[in-house]
N, C-alpha and C positions, 0 to 999 in steps of 0.2 A: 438739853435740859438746862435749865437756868440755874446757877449759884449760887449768885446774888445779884440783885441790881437797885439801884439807887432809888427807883419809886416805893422800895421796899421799906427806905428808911427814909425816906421824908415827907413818905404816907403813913409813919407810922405816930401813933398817940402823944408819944415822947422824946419826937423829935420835936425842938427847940423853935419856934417860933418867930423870932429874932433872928435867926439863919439862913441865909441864900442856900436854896436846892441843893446846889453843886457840893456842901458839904456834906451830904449822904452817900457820896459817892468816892469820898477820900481817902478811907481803909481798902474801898475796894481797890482806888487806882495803885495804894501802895504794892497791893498785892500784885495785880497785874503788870507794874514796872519791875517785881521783885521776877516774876516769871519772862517778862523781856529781858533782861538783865542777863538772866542762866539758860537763852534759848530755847525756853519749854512751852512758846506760842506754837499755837494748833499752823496746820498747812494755809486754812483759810486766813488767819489773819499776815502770814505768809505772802500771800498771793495778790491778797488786794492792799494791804497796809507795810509795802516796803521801805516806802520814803519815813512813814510815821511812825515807824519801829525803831527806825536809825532813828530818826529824833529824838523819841524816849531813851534809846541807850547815849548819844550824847547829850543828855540833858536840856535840850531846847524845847521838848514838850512832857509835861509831866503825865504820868498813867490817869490820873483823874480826867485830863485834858485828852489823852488816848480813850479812854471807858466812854466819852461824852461823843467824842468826834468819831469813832471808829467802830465803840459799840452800841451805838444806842442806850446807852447807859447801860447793859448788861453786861454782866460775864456769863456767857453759856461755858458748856465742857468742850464745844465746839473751838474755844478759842485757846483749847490748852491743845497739846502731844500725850501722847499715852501714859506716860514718865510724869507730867503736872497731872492729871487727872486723878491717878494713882494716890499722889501724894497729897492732894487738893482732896478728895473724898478722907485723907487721914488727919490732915493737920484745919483745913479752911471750915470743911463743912462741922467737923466734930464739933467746933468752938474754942479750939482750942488756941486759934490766930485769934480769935477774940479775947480770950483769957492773956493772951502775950501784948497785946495792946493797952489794955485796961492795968498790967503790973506797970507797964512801961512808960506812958504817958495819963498826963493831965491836965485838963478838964478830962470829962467822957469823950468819946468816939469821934462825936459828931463835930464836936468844938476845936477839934486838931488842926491844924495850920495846914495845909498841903505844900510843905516843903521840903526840900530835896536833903536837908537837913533830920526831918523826921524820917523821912523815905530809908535816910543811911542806917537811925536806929534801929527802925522796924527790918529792913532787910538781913542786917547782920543775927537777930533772932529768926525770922524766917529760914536761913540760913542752916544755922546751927541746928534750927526742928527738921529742916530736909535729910544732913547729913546723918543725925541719928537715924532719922526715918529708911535711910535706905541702910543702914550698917544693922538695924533689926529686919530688916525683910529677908 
């Protein structure tokens, strides 16, 4: 089942005009480098995406650039572990990773820099939504 993926927002009404594709797909990769980061990728991206995983954890390739080259621009639930899936159905799909972006940064969404700079702000909230999330479960 799909999550989110990038035709989702730059087929969408309100994305920006002016904008290269690829920035439809920058909250996702944030998200996805935040779940490389804390080992919470599924077997599958495991098994075929070893070398690109280490990349994204030492910073030589960013999650946007992981979502684009590795998932076809999607995030399926297939690319998470049981433990992201969980937490991803509480925090990603609610909106509520949307709602922590939009306090957080500006411009909108779409307009975000994909850099490893933003990646730190947005993680350390992601973060902090995880560890509560499991201290109430």
């Amino acid at each position: 089942m799909a999550i989110d993926r990038m035709d989702w927002h730059y087929g969408a009404e309100n994305f920006p005009k002016n904008l290269d594709l690829e920035c439809g797909g920058t909250h996702i990769g944030f998200y996805l480098t935040w779940i490389i980061d804390n080992n919470l990728e599924g077997e599958y991206l495991k098994e075929d995406g070893t070398k690109e995983l280490e990349a994204v954890r030492n910073r030589s390739m960013t999650g946007r650039d992981f979502l684009i080259e590795m998932c076809d621009e999607k995030l399926f639930d297939e690319d998470l572990n049981e433990e992201a899936k969980k937490f991803t159905s509480f925090y990603y799909e609610s909106d509520m990773y949307f709602d922590d972006l939009d306090s957080i940064f500006k411009p909108y969404v779409y307009e975000l820099e994909n850099s490893w700079e933003n990646y730190e702000k947005i993680g350390l909230v992601i973060s902090k939504r995880y560890e509560e999330w499991k201290a109430d479960k």
